[in-house]
N, C-alpha and C positions, 0 to 999 in steps of 0.2 A: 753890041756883042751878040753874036747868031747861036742861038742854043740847038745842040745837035739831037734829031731824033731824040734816042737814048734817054738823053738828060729830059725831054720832054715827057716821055712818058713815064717816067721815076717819079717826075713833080706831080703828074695828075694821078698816078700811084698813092700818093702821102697824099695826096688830099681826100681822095678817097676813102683809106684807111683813118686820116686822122676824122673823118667826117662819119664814120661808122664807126668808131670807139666813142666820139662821143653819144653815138644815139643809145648804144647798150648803157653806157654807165648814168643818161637820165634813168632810161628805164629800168636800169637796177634800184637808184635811189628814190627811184618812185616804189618802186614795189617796197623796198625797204620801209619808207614811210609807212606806205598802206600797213603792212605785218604788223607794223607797231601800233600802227590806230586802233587797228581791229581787235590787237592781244590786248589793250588797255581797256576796251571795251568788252571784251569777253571777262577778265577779270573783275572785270567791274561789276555786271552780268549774275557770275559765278558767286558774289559775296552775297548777290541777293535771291540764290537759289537758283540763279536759271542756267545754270552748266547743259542740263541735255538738252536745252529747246533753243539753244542761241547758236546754230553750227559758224564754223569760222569761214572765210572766203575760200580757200584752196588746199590743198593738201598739205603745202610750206606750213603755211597757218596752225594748221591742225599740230604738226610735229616739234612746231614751236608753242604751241601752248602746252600742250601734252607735255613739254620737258621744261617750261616754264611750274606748271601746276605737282609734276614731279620735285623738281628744286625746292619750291615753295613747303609741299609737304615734309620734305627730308628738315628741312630747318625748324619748320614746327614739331618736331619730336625733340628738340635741342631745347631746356630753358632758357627762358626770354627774362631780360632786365629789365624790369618796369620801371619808369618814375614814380615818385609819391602821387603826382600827379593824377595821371592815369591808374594808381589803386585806387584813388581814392572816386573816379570816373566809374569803372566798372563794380565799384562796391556800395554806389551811389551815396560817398561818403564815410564808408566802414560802418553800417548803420544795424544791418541785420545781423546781428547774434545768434550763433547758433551753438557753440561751445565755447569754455573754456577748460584749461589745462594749469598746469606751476610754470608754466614760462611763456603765457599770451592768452590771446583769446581767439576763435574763430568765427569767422564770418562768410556769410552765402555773400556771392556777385555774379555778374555775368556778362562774358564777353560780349562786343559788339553784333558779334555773329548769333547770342542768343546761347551761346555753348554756358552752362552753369560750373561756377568754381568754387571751392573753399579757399579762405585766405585765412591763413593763420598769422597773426600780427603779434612778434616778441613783447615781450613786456622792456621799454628801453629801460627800467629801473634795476635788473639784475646787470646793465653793465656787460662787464667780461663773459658772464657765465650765455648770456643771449647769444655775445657774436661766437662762440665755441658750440651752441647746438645749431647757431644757421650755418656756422664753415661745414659739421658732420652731416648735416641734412644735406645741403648742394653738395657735398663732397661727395655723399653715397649713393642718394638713390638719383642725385643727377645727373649717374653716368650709368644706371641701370634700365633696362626694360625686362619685366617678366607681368605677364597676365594678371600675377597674384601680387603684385605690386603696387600702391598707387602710383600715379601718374603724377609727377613736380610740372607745371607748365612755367612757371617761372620764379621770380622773386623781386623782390625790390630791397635796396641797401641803401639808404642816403641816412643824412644829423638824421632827419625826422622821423624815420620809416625803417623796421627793421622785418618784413614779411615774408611770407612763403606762399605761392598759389598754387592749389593743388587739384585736381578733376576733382567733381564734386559726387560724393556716394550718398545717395539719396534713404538708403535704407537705416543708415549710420552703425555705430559701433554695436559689436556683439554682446558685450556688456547687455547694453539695453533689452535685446532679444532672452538672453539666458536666467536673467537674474531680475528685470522690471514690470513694476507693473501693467497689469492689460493694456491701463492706457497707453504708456509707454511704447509698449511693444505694437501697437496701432493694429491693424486687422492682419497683419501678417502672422502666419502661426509656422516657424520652425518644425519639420518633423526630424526622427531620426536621419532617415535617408540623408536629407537635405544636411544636417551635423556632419555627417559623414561626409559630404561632400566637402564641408568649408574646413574638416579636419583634413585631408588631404589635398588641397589645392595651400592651404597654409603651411603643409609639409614643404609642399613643389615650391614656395617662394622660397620658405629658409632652405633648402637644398641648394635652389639656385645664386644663393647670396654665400655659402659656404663653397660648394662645388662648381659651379657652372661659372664665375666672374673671374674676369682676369687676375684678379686681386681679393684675396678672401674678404668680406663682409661682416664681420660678428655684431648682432645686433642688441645682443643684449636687456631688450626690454620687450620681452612678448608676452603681453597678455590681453586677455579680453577686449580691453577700452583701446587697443591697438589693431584691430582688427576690424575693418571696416566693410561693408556691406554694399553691394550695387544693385541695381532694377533686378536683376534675377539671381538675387542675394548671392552672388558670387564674391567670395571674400579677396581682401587686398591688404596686406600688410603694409599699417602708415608706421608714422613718426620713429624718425630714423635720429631722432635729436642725442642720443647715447650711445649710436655704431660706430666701430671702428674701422677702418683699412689695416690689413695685414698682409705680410707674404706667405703666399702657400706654406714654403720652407719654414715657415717658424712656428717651432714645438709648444711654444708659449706666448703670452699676450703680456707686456705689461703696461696697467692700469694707475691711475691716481686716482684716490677717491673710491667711496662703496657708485657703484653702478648696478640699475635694474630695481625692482621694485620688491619691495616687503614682501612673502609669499609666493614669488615667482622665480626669486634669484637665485642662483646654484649656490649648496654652501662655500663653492670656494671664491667666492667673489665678497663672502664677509667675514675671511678667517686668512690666515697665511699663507694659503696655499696655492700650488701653481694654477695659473688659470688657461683655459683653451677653448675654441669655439663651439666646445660641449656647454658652453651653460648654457648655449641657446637651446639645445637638446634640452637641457632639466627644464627650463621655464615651456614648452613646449609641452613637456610631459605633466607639468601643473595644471596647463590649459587645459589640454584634454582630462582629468579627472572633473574640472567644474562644466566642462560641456556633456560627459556620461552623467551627472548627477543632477546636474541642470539648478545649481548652486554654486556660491565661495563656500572654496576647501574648507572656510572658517568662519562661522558666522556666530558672532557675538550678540550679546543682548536680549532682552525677553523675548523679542519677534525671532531667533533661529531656533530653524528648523530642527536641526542636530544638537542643541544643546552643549551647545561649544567645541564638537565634539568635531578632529580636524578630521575631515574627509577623507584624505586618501592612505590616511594610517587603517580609515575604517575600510576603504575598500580590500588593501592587504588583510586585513584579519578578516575577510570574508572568506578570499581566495585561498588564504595559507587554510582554513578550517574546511574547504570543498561548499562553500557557498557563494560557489559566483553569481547564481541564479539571481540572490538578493541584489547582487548590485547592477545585474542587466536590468531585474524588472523595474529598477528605478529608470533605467535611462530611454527604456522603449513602455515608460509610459503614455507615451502621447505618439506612439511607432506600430510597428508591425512587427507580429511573430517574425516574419523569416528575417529582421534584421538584424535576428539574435548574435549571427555569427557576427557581423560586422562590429556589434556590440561589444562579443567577445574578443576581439581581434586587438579594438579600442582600449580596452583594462589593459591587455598583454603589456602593449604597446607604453601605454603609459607609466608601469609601474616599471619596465626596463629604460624607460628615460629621465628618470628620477632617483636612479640607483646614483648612491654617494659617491665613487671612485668616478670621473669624469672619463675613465678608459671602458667602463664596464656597460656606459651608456652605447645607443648603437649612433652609427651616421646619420645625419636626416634625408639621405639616400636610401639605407635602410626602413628608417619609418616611412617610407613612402612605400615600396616594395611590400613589409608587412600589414599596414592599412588595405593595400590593393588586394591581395591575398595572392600575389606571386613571390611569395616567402615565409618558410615556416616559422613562428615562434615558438622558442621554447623557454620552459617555462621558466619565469624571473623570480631571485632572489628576489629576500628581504629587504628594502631599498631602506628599511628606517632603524638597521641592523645596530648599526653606532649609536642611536640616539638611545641606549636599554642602558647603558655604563651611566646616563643623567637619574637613571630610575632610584641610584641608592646615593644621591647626592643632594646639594641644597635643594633640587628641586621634589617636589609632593603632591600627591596629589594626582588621581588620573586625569583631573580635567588641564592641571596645570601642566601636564605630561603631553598632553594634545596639542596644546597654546605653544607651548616651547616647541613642539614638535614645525608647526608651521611659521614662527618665529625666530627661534635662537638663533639661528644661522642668519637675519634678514636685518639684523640690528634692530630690533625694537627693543 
């Protein structure tokens, strides 16, 4: 059979063509290979610090690492599920103790990368009440970022292991700064200013866990020992083990159980009444009196200062009498004249966020605005108004009139 012109050059056409599709698609799967060696080895590289001195072959290269190391970082903002395994790797066993709390202990580890963590490890002996503060803990703040936050990097769940790993704050809780001894508090010395600072950046988390989250946040437990400390003692609001999720739209919260702690809880979280994400305001407003005074509202026993005598009842009977003086020059003793104002600003602030009605309290939008001083305040009621009707009843006594004062309400 005689093949006509035509048909001959069609044939050497397709062979052509098929003999030039296959040279591009080696050389695609070559270069594809290559990309892959090379990003494996930059990664690899990268873990051991040498991201800027290792450049990649060609500009493909570059745009796929660069959106590989992108990816990568986006997932490391997300909690990660550890094995028992692996806590027990990075914590070299759960060996180093570094706190404990009523529902675990905590321990220093650190990542493969050298990155230092806390792991807070459940007590498995409370049972039900453990898996109800790790669901609120990942529930809340492992869907949060804010500055004044800690940071969750993951957790682990299995029979054996009930834990939480958290960035590690090397300065630790405020507690220790405000109320412990020299040794304690180590060479670092708190000034005013610096108060001041950790009082408004702890505004701007609970603002942000009220106002700013898709889903309101009430946290219910804000004090001291919850407040923790970074390199440039920059504060972060931990343990979320008693937050709730709520909807904006709802006027009220309901609760099982007293929540919050003795001293810090609003009264209506130990009486009948309705409750709203104003008690993070009261406990908020507690805090700030023991950071102006640079003590607990109530210190008991031969060693207090005050003689039992509850703190922030005494600050109002300074202010209601025109002696604020007294209780600035408490709190800029270790401060500067000109921080008086800010000082002043701090009392206002606290005695309108401890007012009894939870309506009378301000936002913690507001406390944020009046701490800054772009917002007047004016001058606050009596916040301890209700507690005078206890003055002609079982109770007696001024000292016991002070005790009640930072108790009755807290269930003790």
């Amino acid at each position: 059979m005689t093949l006509s012109g035509g048909a001959i050059a069609v044939s050497i056409i397709g062979v052509i063509t098929a003999g030039i599709i296959t040279v591009v698609v080696t050389i695609a799967i070559y270069n594809c290979s290559k990309a892959k060696v090379d990003m494996e080895m930059y990664l690899q590289r990268e873990d051991k610090g040498g991201r800027q001195n290792v450049p990649l072959a060609g500009t493909a290269d570059v745009e796929m690492g660069s959106m590989s190391v992108f990816i990568q970082g986006v997932q490391n903002e997300r909690p990660v599920r550890f094995t028992s395994q692996q806590l027990h790797s990075f914590t070299r066993g759960i060996a180093h103790k570094i706190g404990s709390g009523g529902f675990g202990a905590v321990y220093k580890g650190r990542f493969p990368n050298g990155t230092p963590v806390a792991v807070k490890v459940l007590d498995s002996t409370l049972g039900r009440r453990a898996e109800e503060r790790f669901m609120a803990e990942v529930g809340t703040i492992g869907r949060t970022y804010h500055i004044n936050l800690v940071r969750l990097c993951g957790f682990c769940f299995d029979v054996s292991v009930k834990a939480l790993v958290y960035e590690y704050m090397e300065n630790g809780s405020l507690d220790r700064h405000l109320f412990g001894s020299p040794l304690e508090r180590g060479t670092v010395d708190i000034g005013f200013n610096k108060l001041h600072e950790i009082a408004v950046g702890m505004a701007k988390a609970v603002r942000y866990l009220h106002e700013e989250c898709a889903q309101r946040i009430v946290r219910y437990d804000i004090k001291p020992e919850n407040v923790l400390l970074g390199a440039d003692m920059a504060p972060k609001v931990s343990d979320f083990g008693l937050a709730k999720l709520c909807d904006r739209e709802d006027t009220h919260l309901t609760i099982t159980g007293a929540r919050g702690t003795p001293g810090y809880a609003a009264p209506e979280l130990w009486m009948p009444l309705p409750v709203t994400h104003k008690c993070d305001v009261y406990s908020y407003g507690m805090l700030l009196f023991e950071m102006l005074g640079r003590r607990r509202n109530l210190e008991l026993g031969v060693n207090g200062r005050e003689s039992q005598e509850w703190y922030p009842r005494w600050v109002w009977h300074r202010v209601e009498a025109g002696e604020t003086d007294a209780v600035l020059a408490r709190a800029l003793e270790a401060g500067d004249v000109e921080d008086m104002e800010k000082a002043a600003r701090m009392c206002k602030v606290a005695l309108w966020c401890v007012q009894c009605r939870p309506e009378d309290r301000p936002s913690m939008g507001n406390v944020v605005q009046m701490l800054e001083g772009d917002e007047e305040i004016a001058t606050p009621g009596n916040p301890f108004a209700h507690l005078a009707a206890y003055n002609a009843g079982t109770l007696s006594g001024d000292t016991t009139m002070e005790s009640y004062g930072s108790s009755g309400f807290t269930g003790r």
